[in-house]
N, C-alpha and C positions, 0 to 999 in steps of 0.2 A: 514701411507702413503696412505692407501685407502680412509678415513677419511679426509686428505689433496685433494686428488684427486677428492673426491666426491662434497665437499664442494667447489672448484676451480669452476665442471662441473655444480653445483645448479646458482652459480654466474653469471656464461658465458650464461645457459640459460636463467636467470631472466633476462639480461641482451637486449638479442634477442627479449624478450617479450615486456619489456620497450620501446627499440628502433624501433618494428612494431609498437605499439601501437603512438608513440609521434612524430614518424619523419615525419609523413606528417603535423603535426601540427607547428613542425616548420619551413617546406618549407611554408607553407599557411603566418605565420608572416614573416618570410624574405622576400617571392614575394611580401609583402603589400608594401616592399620599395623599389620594383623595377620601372626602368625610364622605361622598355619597356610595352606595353600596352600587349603583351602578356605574358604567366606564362611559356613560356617553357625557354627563355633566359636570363640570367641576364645581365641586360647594365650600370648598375650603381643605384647607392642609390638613394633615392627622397620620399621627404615627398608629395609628391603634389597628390597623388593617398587619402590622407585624408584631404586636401582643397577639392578636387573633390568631394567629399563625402557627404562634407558638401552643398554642390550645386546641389545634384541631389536631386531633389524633389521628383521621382519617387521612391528609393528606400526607403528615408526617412520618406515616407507616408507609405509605405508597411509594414518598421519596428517597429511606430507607432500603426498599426494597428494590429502586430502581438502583439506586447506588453499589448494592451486596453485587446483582446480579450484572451491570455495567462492568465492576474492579474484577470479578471470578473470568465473565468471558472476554475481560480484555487479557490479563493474565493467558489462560490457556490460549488466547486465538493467536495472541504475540510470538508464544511457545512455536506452535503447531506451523504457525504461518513462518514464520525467520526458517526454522528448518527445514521448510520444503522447500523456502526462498532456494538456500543455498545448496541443496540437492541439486534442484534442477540446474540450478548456474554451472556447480563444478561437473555433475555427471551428464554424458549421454547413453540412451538407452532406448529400446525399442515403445513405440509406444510415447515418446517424452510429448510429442507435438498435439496427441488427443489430450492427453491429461494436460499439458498445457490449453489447448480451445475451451475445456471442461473447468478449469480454472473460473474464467469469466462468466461461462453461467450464472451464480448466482448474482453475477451484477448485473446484468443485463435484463435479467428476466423480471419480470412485475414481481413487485412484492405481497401481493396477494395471492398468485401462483404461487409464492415460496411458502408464505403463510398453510396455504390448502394443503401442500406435498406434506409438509414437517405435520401436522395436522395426521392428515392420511396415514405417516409413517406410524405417530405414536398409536394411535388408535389397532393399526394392525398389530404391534407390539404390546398392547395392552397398559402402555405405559400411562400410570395415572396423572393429569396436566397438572404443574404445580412449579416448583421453583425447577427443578432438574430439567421438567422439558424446556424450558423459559430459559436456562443456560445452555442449555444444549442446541437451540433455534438459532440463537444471540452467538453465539462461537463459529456455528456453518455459516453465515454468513457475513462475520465480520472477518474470518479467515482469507479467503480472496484479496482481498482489502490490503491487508498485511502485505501478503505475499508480493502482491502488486510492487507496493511502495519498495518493500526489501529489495527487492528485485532488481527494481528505477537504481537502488543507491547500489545496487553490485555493480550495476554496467560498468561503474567507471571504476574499479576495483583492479587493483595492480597485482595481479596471482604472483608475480616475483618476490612480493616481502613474506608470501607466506615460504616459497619455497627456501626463499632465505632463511628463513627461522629454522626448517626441519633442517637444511645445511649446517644448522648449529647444532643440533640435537634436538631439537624439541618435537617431541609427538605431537601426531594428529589432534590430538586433543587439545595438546596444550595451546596449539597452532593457532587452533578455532577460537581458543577462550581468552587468548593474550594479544591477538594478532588481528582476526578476521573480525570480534565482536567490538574491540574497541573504533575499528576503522567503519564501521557499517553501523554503529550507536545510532548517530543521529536519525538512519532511517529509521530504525526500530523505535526509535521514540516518538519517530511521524507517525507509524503505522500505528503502535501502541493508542498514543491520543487518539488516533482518527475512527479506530475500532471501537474505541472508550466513550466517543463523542456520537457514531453509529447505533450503539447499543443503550446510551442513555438517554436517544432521540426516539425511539424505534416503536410504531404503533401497531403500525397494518399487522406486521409477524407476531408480535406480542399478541393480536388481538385473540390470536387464535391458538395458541400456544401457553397462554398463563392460565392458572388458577382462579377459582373463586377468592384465595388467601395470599394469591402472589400477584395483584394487581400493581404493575408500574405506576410512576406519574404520571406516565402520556397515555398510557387509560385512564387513571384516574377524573385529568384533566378534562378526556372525551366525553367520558359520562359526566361531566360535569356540567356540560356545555346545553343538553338539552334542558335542563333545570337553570342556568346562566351562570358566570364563572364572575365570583366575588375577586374584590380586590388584594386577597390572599393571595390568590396566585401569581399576581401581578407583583406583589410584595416576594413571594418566594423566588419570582423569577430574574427579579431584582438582587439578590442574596446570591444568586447561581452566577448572577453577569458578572457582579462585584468579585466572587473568587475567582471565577476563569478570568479576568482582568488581573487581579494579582499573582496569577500562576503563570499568566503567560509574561507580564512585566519582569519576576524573577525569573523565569527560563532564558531571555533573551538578555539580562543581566551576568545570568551565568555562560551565556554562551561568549558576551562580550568579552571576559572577562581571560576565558581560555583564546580565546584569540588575540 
């Protein structure tokens, strides 16, 4: 009975969790089909809020350009990050335990702090704010991120199959790119997405770091909000659910599949 009881009260909780968590996600898809141009009434169904969408230039450039600058600084952070990953892992050196503490900095620290420093930096530098600084803010700190995760999926890494490969002949290199990268994939493509999903989220750094000409979505989106945010973006943000739902159903199809 208690047993019965308990197992009812795990259910009804999980339940409460599920439904904070998912219920504003699907007021956000319903309101995408609503006729009234604001989100608080429902007036009736209507596709036209995604014609509209396709028409506004303004957002469609934004999310273009959140997109460019997302795929560049996951590319380089993934780069940058896997291979300090496995620096640090196989080497020791004087110094490894600062630059490892110095790692987490940027996760820790407010992102408004980070925002003012990279800010501060470019300005000393002269550099003028636009898509390069905005890749370059987006890369320092999805980097950490990376390394983090790479790092998580070394621990459990078996240094003996590599040794075994150079006992066969195989260079350092070859070691790395046949051996160490296919065994450590899966992190690299947590890290990868997580940097990717970082950087196409990212406002406070962005704020202070883009262009007049390199405005993200999630600026866009901010300044949208004091004037109030049509059901376009509700529609687009509907369109963004829908592919990360089909990206992530094929990835876990394909992971089934090798297993």
């Amino acid at each position: 009975m208690r047993h019965s009881l308990g197992s009812k009260l795990s259910v009804f909780y999980a339940s409460l969790i599920y439904l904070f968590l998912y219920m504003p996600i699907a007021i956000l898809i319903l309101y995408s089909f609503n006729q009234s141009k604001l989100n608080a009434v429902w007036t009736g169904f209507t596709f036209d809020w995604y014609f509209k969408l396709m028409q506004n230039s303004d957002v469609l450039e934004a999310m273009k350009t959140s997109l460019i600058v997302a795929l560049i600084s996951t590319i380089a952070a993934t780069m940058i990050g896997t291979l300090a990953a496995v620096g640090m892992y196989r080497y020791h050196f004087r110094g490894k335990t600062a630059l490892d503490a110095m790692l987490y900095l940027p996760i820790v620290i407010p992102e408004i702090v980070m925002g003012i420093s990279m800010l501060a930096l470019f300005a000393q530098l002269k550099v003028p704010l636009g898509y390069m600084t905005l890749i370059a803010a987006h890369i320092t700190f999805s980097v950490p991120f990376v390394v983090v995760v790479v790092r998580a999926r070394l621990a459990g890494f078996d240094k003996s199959i590599e040794e075994a490969a150079m006992d066969l002949g195989a260079t350092p290199w070859q070691t790395f790119v046949k051996v160490t990268i296919p065994v450590i994939a899966p992190g690299i493509l947590a890290a990868a997405m997580l940097a990717f999903t970082l950087s196409l989220d990212d406002v406070i750094i962005s704020f202070f770091v883009a262009g007049p000409a390199s405005a993200t979505l999630p600026l866009k989106i901010f300044s949208m909000v004091k004037f109030g945010v049509t059901p376009e973006i509700n529609a687009l943000s509907t369109l963004m659910l829908v592919v990360t739902l089909v990206i992530v159903i094929f990835a876990e199809r394909l992971r089934m599949r090798k297993q």
